[in-house]
C-alpha positions as CSV (number, residue, x, y, z in Angstrom):
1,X,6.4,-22.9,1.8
2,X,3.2,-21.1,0.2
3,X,4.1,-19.6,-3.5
4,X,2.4,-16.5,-4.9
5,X,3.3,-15.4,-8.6
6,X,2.4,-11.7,-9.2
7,X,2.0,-10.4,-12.3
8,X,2.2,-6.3,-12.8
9,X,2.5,-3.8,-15.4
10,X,5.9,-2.2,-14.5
11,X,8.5,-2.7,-11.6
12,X,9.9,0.2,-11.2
13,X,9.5,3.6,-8.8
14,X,6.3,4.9,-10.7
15,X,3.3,5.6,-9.1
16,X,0.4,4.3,-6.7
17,X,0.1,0.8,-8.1
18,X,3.7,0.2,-7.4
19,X,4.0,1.6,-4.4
20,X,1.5,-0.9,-3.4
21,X,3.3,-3.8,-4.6
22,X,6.9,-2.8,-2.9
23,X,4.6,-2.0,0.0
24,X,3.3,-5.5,-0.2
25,X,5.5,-8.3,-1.7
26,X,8.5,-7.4,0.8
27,X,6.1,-8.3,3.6
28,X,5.1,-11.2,2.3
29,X,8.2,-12.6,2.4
30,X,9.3,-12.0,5.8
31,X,6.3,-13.8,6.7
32,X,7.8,-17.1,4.6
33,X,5.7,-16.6,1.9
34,X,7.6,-17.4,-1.6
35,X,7.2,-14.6,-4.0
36,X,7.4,-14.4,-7.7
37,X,6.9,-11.0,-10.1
38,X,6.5,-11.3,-13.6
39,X,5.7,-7.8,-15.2
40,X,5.7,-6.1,-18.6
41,X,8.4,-3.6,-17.8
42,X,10.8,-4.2,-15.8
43,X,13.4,-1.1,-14.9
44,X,14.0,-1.7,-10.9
45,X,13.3,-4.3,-8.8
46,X,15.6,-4.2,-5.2
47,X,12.2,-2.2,-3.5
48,X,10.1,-5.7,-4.2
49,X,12.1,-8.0,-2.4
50,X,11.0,-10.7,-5.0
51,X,12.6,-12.1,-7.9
52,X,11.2,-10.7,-11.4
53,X,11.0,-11.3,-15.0
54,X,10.2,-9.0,-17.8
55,X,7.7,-10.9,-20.4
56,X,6.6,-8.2,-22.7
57,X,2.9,-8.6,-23.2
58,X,0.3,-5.9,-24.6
59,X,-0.1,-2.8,-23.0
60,X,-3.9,-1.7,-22.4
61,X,-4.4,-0.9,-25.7
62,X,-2.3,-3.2,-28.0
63,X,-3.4,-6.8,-29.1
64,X,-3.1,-9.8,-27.4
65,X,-0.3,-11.2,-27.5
66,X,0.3,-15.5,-27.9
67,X,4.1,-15.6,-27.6
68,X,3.5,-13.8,-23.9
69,X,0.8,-15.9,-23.3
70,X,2.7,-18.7,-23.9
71,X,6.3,-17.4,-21.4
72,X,3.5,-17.0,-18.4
73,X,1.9,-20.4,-19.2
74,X,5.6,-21.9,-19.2
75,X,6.4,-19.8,-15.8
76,X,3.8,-20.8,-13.9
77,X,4.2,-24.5,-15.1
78,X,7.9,-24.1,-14.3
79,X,7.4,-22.6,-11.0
80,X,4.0,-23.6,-10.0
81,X,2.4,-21.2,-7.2
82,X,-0.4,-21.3,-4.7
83,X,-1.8,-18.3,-5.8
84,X,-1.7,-16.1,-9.0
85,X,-2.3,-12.3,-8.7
86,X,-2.7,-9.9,-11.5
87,X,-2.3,-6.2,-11.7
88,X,-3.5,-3.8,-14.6
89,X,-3.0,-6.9,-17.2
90,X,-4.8,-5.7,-20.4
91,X,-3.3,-8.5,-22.3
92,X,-6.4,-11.5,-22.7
93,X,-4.2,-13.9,-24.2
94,X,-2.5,-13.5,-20.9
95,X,-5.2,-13.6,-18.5
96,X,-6.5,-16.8,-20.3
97,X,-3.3,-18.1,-19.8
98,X,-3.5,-17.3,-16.1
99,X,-7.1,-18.6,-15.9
100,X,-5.5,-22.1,-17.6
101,X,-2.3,-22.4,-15.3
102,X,-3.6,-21.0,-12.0
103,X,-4.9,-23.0,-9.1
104,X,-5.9,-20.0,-7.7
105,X,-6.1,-16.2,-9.3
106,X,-7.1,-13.1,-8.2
107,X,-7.2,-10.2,-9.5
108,X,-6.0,-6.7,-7.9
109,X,-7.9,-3.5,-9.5
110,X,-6.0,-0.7,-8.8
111,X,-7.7,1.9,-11.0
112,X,-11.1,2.0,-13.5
113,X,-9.6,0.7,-16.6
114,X,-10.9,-2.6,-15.9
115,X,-14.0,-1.3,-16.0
116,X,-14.4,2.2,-18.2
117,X,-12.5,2.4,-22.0
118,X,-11.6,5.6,-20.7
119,X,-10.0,4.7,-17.4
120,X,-11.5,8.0,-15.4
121,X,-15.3,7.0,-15.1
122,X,-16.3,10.8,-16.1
123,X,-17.7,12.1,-19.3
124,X,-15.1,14.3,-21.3
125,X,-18.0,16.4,-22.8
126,X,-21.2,17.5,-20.4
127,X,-18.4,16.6,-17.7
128,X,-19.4,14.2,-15.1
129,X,-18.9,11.4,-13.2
130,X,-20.2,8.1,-14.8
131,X,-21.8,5.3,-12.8
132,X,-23.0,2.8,-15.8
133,X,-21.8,-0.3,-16.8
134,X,-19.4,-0.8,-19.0
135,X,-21.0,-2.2,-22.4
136,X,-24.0,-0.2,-24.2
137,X,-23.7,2.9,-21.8
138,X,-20.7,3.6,-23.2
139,X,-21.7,3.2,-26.9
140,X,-24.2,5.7,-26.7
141,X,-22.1,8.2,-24.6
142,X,-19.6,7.6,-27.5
143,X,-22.4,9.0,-29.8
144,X,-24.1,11.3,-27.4
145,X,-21.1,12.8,-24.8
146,X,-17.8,12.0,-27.0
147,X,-16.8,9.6,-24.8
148,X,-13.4,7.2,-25.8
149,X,-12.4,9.1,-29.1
150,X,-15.8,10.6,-29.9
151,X,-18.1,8.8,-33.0
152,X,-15.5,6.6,-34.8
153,X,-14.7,3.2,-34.9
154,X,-12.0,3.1,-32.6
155,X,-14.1,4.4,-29.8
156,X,-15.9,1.0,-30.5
157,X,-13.2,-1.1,-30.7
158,X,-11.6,0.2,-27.6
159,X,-14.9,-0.9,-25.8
160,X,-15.0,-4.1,-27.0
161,X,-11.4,-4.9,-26.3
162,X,-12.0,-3.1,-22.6
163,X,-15.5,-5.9,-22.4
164,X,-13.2,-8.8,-23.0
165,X,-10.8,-7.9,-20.4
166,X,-13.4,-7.0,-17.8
167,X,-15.2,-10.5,-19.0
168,X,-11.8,-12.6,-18.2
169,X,-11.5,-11.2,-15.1
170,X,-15.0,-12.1,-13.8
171,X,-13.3,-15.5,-14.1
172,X,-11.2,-15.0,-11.8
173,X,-11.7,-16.5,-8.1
174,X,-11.7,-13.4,-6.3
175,X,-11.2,-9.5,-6.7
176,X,-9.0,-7.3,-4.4
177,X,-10.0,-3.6,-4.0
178,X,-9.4,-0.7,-2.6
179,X,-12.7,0.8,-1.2
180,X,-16.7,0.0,-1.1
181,X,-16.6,2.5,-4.0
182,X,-14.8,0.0,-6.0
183,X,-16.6,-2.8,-5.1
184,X,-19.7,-1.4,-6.0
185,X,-18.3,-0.7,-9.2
186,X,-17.2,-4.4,-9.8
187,X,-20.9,-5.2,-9.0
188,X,-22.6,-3.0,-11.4
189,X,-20.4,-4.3,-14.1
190,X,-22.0,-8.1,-13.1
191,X,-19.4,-9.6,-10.5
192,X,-20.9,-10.9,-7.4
193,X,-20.2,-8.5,-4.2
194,X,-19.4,-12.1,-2.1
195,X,-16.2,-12.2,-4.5
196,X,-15.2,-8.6,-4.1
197,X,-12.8,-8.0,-1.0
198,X,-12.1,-4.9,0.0
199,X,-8.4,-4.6,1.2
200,X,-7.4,-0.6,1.6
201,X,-3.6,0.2,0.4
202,X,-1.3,-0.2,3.6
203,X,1.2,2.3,4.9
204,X,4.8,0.2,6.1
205,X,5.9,1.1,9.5
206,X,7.6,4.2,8.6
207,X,4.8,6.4,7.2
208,X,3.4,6.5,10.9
209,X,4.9,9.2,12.9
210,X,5.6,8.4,16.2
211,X,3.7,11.9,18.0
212,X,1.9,14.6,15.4
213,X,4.1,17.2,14.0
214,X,3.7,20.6,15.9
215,X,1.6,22.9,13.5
216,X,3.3,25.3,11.2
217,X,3.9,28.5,12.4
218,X,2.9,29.8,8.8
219,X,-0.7,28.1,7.8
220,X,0.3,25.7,5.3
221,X,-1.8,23.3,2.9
222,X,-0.6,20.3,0.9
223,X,-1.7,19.3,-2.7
224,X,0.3,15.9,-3.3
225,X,-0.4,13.8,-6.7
226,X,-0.2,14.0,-10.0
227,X,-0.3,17.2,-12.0
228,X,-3.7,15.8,-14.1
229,X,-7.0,18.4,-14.6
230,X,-8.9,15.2,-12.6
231,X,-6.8,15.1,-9.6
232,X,-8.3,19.0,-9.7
233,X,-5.1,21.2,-8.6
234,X,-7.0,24.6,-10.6
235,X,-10.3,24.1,-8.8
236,X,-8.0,24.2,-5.6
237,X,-6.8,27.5,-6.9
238,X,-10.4,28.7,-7.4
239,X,-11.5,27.4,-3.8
240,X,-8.0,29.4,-2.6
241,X,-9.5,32.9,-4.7
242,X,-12.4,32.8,-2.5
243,X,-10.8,33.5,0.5
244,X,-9.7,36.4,1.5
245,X,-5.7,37.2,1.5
246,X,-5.7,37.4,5.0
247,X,-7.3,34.0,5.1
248,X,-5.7,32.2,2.6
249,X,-3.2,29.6,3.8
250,X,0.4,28.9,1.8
251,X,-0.3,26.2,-0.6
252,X,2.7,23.7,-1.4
253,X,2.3,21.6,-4.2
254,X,4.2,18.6,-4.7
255,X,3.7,16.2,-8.3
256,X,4.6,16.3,-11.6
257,X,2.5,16.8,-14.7
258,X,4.3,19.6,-17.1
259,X,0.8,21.0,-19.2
260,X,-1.1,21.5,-16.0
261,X,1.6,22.6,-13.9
262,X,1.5,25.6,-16.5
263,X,-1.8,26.3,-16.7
264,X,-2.0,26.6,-12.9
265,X,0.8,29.0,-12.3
266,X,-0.9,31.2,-14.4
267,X,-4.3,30.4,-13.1
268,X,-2.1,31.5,-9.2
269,X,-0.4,34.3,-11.1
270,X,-3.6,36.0,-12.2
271,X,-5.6,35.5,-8.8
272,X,-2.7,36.5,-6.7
273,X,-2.2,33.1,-5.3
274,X,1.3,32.2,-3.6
275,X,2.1,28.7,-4.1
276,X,5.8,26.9,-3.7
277,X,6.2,24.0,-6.4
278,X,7.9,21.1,-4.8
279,X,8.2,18.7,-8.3
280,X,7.7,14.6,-7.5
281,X,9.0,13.6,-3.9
282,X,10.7,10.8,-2.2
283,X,8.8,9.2,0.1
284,X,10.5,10.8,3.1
285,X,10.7,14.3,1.6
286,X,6.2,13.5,1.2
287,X,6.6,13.3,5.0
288,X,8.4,15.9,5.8
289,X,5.8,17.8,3.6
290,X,2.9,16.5,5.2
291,X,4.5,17.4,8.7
292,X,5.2,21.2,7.5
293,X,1.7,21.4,6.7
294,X,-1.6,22.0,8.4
295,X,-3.7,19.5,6.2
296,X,-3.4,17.9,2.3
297,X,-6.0,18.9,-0.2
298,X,-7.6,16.2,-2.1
299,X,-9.7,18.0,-4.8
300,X,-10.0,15.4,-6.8
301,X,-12.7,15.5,-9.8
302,X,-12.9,12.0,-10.8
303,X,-13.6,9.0,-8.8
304,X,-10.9,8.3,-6.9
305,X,-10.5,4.5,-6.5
306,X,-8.9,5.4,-3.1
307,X,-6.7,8.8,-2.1
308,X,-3.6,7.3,-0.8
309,X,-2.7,10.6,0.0
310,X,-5.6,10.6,2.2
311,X,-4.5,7.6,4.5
312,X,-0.6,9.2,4.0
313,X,-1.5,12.1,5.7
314,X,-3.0,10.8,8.8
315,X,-0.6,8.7,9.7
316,X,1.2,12.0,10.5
317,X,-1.2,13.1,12.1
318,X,-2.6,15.7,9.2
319,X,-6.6,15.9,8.5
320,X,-7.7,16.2,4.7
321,X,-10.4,18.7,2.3
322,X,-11.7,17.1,-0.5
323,X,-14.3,17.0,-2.9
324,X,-16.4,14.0,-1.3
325,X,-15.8,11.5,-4.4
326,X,-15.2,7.9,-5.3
327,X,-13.3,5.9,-2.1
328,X,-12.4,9.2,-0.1
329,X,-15.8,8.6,2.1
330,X,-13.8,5.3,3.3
331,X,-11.5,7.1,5.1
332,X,-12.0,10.8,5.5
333,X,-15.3,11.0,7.8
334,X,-14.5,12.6,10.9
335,X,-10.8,13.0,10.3
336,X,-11.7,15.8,7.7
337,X,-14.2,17.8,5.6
338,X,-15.5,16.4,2.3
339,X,-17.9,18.7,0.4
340,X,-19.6,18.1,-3.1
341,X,-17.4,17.7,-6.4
342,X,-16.3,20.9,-8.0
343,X,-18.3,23.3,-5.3
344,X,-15.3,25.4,-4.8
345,X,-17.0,27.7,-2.6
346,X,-17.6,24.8,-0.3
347,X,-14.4,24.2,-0.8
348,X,-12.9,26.9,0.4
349,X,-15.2,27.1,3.7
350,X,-13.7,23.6,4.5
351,X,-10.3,25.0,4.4
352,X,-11.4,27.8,6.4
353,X,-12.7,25.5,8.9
354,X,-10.0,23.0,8.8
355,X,-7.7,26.0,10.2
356,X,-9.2,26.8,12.8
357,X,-7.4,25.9,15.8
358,X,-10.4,23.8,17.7
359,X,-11.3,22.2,14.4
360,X,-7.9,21.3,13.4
361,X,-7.1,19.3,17.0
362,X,-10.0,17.2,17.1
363,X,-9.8,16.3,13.4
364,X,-5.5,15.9,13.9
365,X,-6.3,13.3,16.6
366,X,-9.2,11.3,15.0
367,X,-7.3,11.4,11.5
368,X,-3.6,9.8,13.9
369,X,-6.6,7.1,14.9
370,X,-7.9,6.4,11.8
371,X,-4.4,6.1,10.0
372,X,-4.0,2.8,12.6
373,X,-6.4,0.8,9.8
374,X,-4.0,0.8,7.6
375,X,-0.8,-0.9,9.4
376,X,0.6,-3.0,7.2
377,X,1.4,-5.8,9.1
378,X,-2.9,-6.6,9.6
379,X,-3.0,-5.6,5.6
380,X,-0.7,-8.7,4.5
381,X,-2.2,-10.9,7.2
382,X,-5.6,-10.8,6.0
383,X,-4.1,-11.2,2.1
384,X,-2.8,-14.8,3.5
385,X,-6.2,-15.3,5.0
386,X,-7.3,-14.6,1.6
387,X,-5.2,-16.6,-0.4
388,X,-5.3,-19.0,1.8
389,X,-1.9,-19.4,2.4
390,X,0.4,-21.3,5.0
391,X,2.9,-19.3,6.4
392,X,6.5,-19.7,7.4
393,X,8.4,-17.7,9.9
């Protein structure tokens, strides 16, 4: 039986990198593969379908540590595995304990950390996306766009620290991630394109509903994610202003985030802007969101690695507007509109568009096509083609 050891920041219910892995690691068993989770937290772990233990190494901004590096040098000599993957490790003690144990060891970037001190990949002052290397770039946007903590040492330091991470892991024997976007990022920052695999987050069996949702009878639109100012929720409200009343669709949204939660409802207040506030949903009350709406709205600001939302969407049968940023071109051309970052005027004629009844059928049925990329069962088949794994049924 093939052996893969997994190591992960936090098992528990938390956000998209976890989804992936409970996504993931239960599949992966069913198809005989032997599956191991170490990870720094560990709260709840029935979702994985995999055995876990909790060794406590540094978070992305605390020093290595050599007691943790020494538990996962000990695990994987203990329980020796085919393949080792690791997640959002921070810890280098750790990864060069990986790099020591591990016949084989990819890595699985989930987000820009690996690759950016200050995780986004966009300029806090003279806002912008950023598409430099990690290393001097970021030294002189310290000085120059008060980038990391602004001119002081620890700006510094966290770029070093953030160099030796992103230097371990272009020791690694391959990387995993989500979307050409990503992998061109691994290739500006010096790892070889050959060793950058691109394997999209899959959606299990029940994301995908069986026939599309009848519309609406009240034009709706979805914002799902993370109440952040990247992920863009306000410029929605500005793109939703420049419609008329009579135009303007209901807008649900549905995520957590407490600050910006309260500067948008008065940003909807003051522009007359109805909007229902769902909180964080289950995954099955996401669905049943998705299939009260016309379309989601990714407005996101930053890169996004991927959009699962995106992908989420489709599979009911729902077409997406977005600002036209980081992986979203992956998956959103011709099952919806993407216009240029931050033009919220643009913006708002893709929600326009998206409404209309013509536009909305073709793009529902080409979005319910697309979504059949992302079964999971071809996702976890091509990981073992990966890995190289031999599977047992």
């Amino acid at each position: 039986m093939s052996a893969v050891t997994v190591l992960c920041d936090r098992a528990a219910d938390v956000g998209g990198a976890e989804r992936y892995w409970e996504t993931v690691l239960p599949a992966l068993g069913a198809r005989g593969v032997h599956v191991r989770l170490l990870a720094r937290e560990v709260e709840n772990t029935s979702q994985f379908g995999a055995s876990a233990r909790e060794i406590r190494w540094a978070d992305e901004d605390g020093a290595p540590s050599a007691d943790a590096a020494r538990a996962v040098a000990e695990e994987l000599r203990r329980n020796p595995p085919d393949v080792v993957v690791t997640a959002s490790v921070f810890d280098t003690a750790v990864l060069d304990a990986v790099r020591a144990h591990a016949e084989r060891w990819f890595v699985r970037i989930h987000d820009h950390r690996a690759f950016c001190p200050t995780g986004d990949r966009v300029y806090p002052q003279f806002e912008g996306p950023c598409s430099a290397a990690m290393g001097a770039a970021c030294r002189g946007a310290v000085l120059v766009r008060g980038c990391v903590n602004g001119p002081r040492p620890s700006s510094f330091r966290r770029i070093a620290a953030r160099e030796a991470v992103r230097d371990r892991i272009a020791r690694a024997d391959g990387l995993l991630v989500s979307s050409t976007h990503m992998r061109a990022t691994c290739e500006v920052n010096g790892v070889d394109a050959s060793r950058v695999a691109v394997t999209p987050p899959p959606l299990p069996d029940a994301a995908f509903a069986p026939a599309t949702a009848p519309r609406p009878s009240a034009r709706t639109l979805l914002f799902a994610s993370r109440l952040t100012p990247r992920k863009g929720l306000r410029s929605l409200l500005g793109a939703l202003a420049k419609l008329s009343p009579g135009e303007r669709p209901r807008l649900v949204v549905a995520g957590e985030g407490e600050a910006e939660e309260r500067e948008a409802r008065a940003q909807a207040a003051r522009d007359g802007i109805a909007v229902e506030w769902r909180g964080k949903l289950s995954a099955d009350e996401l669905r049943a969101a998705i299939d009260g709406a016309d379309a989601v709205a990714v407005p996101s600001l930053w890169p996004e690695p991927f959009g699962l939302v995106g992908i989420e969407a489709q599979a009911r049968g729902r077409p997406a507007v977005a600002y036209g940023v980081g992986g979203i071109a992956d998956w959103i051309d011709g099952a919806g509109i993407a216009v240029r970052r931050g033009d919220e005027v643009a913006l708002a004629g893709a929600i326009r568009a998206i409404l209309d009844e013509a536009t909305w059928s073709s793009f529902s049925s080409a979005a319910r096509a697309r979504a059949e990329d992302h079964r999971l069962g071809a996702h976890v088949e091509r990981l073992c083609r990966i890995f190289q794994l031999n599977e047992e049924n």
